[in-house]
N, C-alpha and C positions, 0 to 999 in steps of 0.2 A: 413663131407665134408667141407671144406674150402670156406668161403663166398667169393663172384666175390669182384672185386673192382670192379666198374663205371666208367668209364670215361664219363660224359656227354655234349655234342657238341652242344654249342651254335649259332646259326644263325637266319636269320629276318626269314626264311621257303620264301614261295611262293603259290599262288592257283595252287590248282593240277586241278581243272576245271573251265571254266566259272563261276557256276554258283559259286564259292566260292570266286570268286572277291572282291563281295560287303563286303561281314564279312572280310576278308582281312585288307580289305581298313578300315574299319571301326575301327579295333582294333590299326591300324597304325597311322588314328588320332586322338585319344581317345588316343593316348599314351602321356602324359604330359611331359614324358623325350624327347621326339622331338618337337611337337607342343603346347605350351602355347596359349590356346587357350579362351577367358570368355564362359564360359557353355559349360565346355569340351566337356561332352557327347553329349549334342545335337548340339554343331556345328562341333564335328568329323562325327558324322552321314550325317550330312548336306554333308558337304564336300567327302564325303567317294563317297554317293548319288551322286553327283556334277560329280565326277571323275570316275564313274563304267563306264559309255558308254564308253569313249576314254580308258579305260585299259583294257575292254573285247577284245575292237578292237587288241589292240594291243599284246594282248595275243592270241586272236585267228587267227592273224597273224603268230605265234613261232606252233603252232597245238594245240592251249585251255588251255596248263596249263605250269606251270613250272617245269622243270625238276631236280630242285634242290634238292627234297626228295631224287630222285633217286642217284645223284652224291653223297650227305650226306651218302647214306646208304654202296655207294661201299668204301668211305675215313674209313668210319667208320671202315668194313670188313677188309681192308688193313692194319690201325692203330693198332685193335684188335690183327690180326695174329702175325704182326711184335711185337709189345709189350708181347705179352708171350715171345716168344723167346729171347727179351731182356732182360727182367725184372721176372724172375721166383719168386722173391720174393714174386712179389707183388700176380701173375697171381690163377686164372686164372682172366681176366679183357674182361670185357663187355659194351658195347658203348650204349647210349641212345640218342634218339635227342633231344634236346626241341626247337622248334621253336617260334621265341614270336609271331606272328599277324596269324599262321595257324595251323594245326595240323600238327606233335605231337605237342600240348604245353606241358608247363613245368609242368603240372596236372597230362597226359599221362603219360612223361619220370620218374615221379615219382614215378604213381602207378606201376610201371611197375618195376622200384628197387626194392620196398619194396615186389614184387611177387616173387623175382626171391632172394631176402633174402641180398639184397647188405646190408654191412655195412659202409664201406672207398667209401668213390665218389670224383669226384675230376671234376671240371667245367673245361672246356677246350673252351676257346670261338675261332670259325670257324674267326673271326673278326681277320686280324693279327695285325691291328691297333686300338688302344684302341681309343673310345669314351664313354662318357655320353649315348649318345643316340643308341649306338649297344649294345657294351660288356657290360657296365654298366647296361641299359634298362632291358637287356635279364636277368643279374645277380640281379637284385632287384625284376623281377617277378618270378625267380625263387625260391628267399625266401620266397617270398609273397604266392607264393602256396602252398611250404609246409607248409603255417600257416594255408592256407584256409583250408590245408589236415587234419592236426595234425600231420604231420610230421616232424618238428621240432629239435627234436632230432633223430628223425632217422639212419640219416646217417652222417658221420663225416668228416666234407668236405674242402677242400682246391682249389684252383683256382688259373689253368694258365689260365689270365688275358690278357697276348699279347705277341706278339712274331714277332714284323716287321723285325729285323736285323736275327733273326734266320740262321743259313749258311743253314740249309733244304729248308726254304722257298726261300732262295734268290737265290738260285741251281734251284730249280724247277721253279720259275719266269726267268731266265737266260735261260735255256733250253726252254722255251716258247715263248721267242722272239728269240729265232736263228730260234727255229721250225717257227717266226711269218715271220722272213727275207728271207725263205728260196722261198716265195709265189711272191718273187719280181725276176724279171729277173738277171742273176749273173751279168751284167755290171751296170745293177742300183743299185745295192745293197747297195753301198757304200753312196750311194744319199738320203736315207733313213732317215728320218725326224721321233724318237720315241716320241710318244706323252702319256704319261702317263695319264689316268683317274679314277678320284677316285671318288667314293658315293662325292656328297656334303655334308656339314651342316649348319644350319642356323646359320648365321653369330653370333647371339647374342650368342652363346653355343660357338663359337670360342672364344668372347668377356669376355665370362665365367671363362676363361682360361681351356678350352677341348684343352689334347694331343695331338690330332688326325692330326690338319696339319703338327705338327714339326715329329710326327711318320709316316706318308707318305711318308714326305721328308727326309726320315732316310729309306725308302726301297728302294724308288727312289736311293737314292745316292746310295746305296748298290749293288742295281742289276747293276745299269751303272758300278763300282767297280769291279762286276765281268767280264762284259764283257770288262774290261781292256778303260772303255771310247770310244767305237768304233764307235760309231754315235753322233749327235746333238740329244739335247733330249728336253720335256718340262715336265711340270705335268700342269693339269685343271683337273676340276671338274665338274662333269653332275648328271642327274636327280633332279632337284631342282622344288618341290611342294607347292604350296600353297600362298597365297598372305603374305610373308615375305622377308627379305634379305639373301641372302645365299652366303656361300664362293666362291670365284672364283679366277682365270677366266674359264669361263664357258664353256667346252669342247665344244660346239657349235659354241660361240664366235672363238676360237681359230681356227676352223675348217674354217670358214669363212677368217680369217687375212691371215690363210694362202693361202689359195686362190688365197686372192688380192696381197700374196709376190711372186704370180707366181710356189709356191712351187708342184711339182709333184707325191711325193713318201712319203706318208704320213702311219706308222705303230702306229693303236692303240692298249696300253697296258693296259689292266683291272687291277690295282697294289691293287685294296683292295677288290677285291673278288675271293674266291679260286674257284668258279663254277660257269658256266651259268648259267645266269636269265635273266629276261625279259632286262635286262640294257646292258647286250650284244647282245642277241638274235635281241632285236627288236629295242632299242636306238643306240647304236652304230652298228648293222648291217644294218640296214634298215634306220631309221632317218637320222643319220650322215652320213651313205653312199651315201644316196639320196643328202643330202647338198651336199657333197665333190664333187660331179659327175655335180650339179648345179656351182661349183667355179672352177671347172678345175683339184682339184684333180684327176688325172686320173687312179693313183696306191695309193688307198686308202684301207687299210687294216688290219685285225686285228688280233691279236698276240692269241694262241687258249688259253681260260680259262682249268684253273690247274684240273679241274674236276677230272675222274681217274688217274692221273699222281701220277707214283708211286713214285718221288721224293718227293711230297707231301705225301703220305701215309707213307714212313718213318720218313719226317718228324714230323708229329703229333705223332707216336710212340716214337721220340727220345725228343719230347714233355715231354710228358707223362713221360717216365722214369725217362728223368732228375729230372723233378720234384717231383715223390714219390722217390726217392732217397737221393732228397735237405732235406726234410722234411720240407719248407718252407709252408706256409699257403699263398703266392702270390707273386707277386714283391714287392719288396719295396715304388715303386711309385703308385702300386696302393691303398695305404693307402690318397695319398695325393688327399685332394678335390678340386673341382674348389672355386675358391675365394667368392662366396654367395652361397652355396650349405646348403639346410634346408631339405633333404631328408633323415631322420635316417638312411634308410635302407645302402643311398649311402655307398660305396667302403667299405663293411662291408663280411667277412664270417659266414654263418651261421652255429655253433656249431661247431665252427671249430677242426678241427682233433686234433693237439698242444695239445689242451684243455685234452685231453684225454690219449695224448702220451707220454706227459711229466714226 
C-alpha cells in the first residue's frame, strides 16, 4: 500500500478548558522566539501565573475553551478531501495538527506520522503571514521534536512557509467581508469604515527585520483589490502582552480616534487568522465592542472569521498541490534571516525532501 503524504498544519492551538489556561500560558512565555525574557523559565512561569485569572475570565466568557482545535480539524477534513482529488499523485494525503503552546503538539502530530507510516510531510503553516514568532516558532519546535523523538530522518519534508497574496485566501477574506457588510443596514452600507486587525508583535522583532508587517500589508491591499476599493479602510493591531513595546497602532487606540472623529459604522476585519479564538470571540467581540458603544460607535461590527469556509479549504488544498508539484523545499524568501538571527535551527528544513529526490 502506498505510504500517505502529511500535510501538517501549523497554528498557536488554544485551551480546550479552563483548567489548561495556565500550561498554555506558560509555554507562550517560555517561548524565547516571542518574549526575551532574563530567566526564561522562571519569569515565563511568573508571568504565565500573573496572567491565568484575567484569561480564565475571559475564556470562560467565549463557554471555557477555545474552539480552534475544532475549526483546525474541519479545514483540515476539507483540505484532505479536496487534495486527493487534485493531486492523485501525491494522494492518498493525511493532515496532522501541531499546535505549539497546546495539545496536539508537534510530539503528538509526530507520533502519530510515524504510526500511520507517513514518509513525504510537508508543513503547511495556518499563519498566512510569515513571522519569527508564528510560522518560524512553530517550524523550529517542530524540528526540535523530532530530535527529542529520534525522528530526524524520518520523514522527508518541505514547507509552505506563507501565503498572504494567495488568490484562495484573498477570495475567502473578500467573501467574509461582504458576508461582514451585509449585518449593516443597505443605506448605511456604503458608510462603512473596514478596519483591519492583526496579532501584534513586539516591536524589537519588527526592528529585527520580521516580514510580518509589509505581508499584512500585502493582504490588506489585496483583499481591498478584490473588493474593487469599495470602502475606507485601515489596518491596527491588537492583543499586545506583557511589559514590552509592540507594533501598532493599536486596534483599541484606533477604535477610540474613531469615536472622537464622530465615525458611526465601524467593520472589524480579522486579516491574520483564518479561525476563531479567544481574539475575536472575546477581544474584538466583547472588549472592543464594549469600547465602540462607550465612544458612539453605534454599528460596530465584525466581519465573520474563515473557520469552515470552504473557500478556505480549497484554498489550503491548492496550497498543497501547488506545492508538492513545485518540488520546491519553501519560498525563496524563507531562506532569508532577520539581520541578528543566532538560532541554527532558524529558516532551516529538516531532511529535506530535495535531498532525496534529486
Amino acid at each position: 500500500m502506498k505510504p500517505a503524504t502529511g500535510i501538517v498544519l501549523l497554528n498557536l492551538g488554544g485551551p480546550a478548558t479552563l483548567d489548561d489556561v495556565e500550561p498554555f500560558l506558560t509555554r507562550l512565555f517560555q517561548d524565547p522566539e516571542i518574549f526575551k525574557l532574563p530567566f526564561q523559565s522562571t519569569a515565563g512561569r511568573w508571568f504565565a501565573k500573573l496572567r491565568t485569572p484575567q484569561i480564565r475570565a475571559n475564556y470562560a466568557a467565549i463557554g471555557g475553551g477555545s474552539p480552534i482545535l475544532r475549526w483546525t480539524e474541519e479545514q483540515a477534513a476539507g483540505m484532505v478531501r479536496l487534495l486527493d482529488e487534485r493531486s492523485p499523485a501525491t494522494a492518498p494525503h493525511r493532515a496532522y495538527i501541531a499546535f505549539r503552546y497546546t495539545e496536539p503538539l508537534s510530539e503528538t502530530a509526530l507520533r502519530r506520522m510515524q504510526a500511520d507510516g507517513v514518509e513525504r510531510a510537508v508543513a503547511l503553516t495556518l499563519y498566512p503571514q510569515y513571522s519569527c514568532t508564528t510560522t518560524g516558532s512553530s517550524l523550529n519546535e517542530l524540528w526540535r521534536a523530532a530530535g527529542r523523538l529520534g525522528l530526524e530522518q524520518a520523514f522527508r519534508w518541505s514547507v509552505i512557509d506563507r501565503w498572504p497574496t494567495h488568490p484562495g485566501f484573498i477570495a475567502a477574506m473578500a467573501e467574509s467581508v461582504r458576508a461582514g457588510l451585509e449585518q449593516f443596514p443597505a443605506a448605511e452600507r456604503d458608510d462603512v469604515l473596514l478596519l483591519f486587525s492583526a496579532h501584534s508583535l513586539p516591536i524589537y522583532v519588527v526592528d529585527q527585520g520580521d516580514p510580518y508587517p509589509q505581508e499584512i500589508g500585502a493582504s490588506v491591499q489585496a483583499v481591498m483589490q478584490q473588493l474593487g476599493f469599495s470602502h475606507e479602510y485601515l489596518l491596527a493591531y491588537q492583543s499586545q502582552v506583557g511589559p514590552i513595546k509592540w507594533l501598532g497602532p493599536q486596534t483599541e487606540d484606533v477604535v477610540r480616534q474613531l469615536g472622537k472623529r464622530k465615525r458611526r459604522n465601524v467593520l472589524v476585519v480579522p486579516i491574520a487568522f483564518v479561525s476563531d479564538h479567544i481574539e475575536t470571540l472575546a477581544e474584538i467581540d466583547q472588549e472592543y465592542a464594549e469600547l465602540a458603544h462607550q465612544v458612539g460607535l453605534t454599528g460596530f461590527k465584525r466581519a465573520p472569521a474563515l473557520n469552515g469556509s470552504a473557500l478556505l479549504q480549497r484554498a489550503l488544498a491548492e496550497l498543497a498541490a501547488e506545492h508538492l508539484a513545485s518540488g520546491v523545499l519553501a519560498t525563496r524568501q524563507y531562506g532569508l534571516r532577520c539581520l541578528d538571527c543566532s538560532n541554527p535551527l532558524c529558516r532551516t528544513v529538516l531532511n529535506p525532501s530535495a535531498a532525496r529526490e534529486s
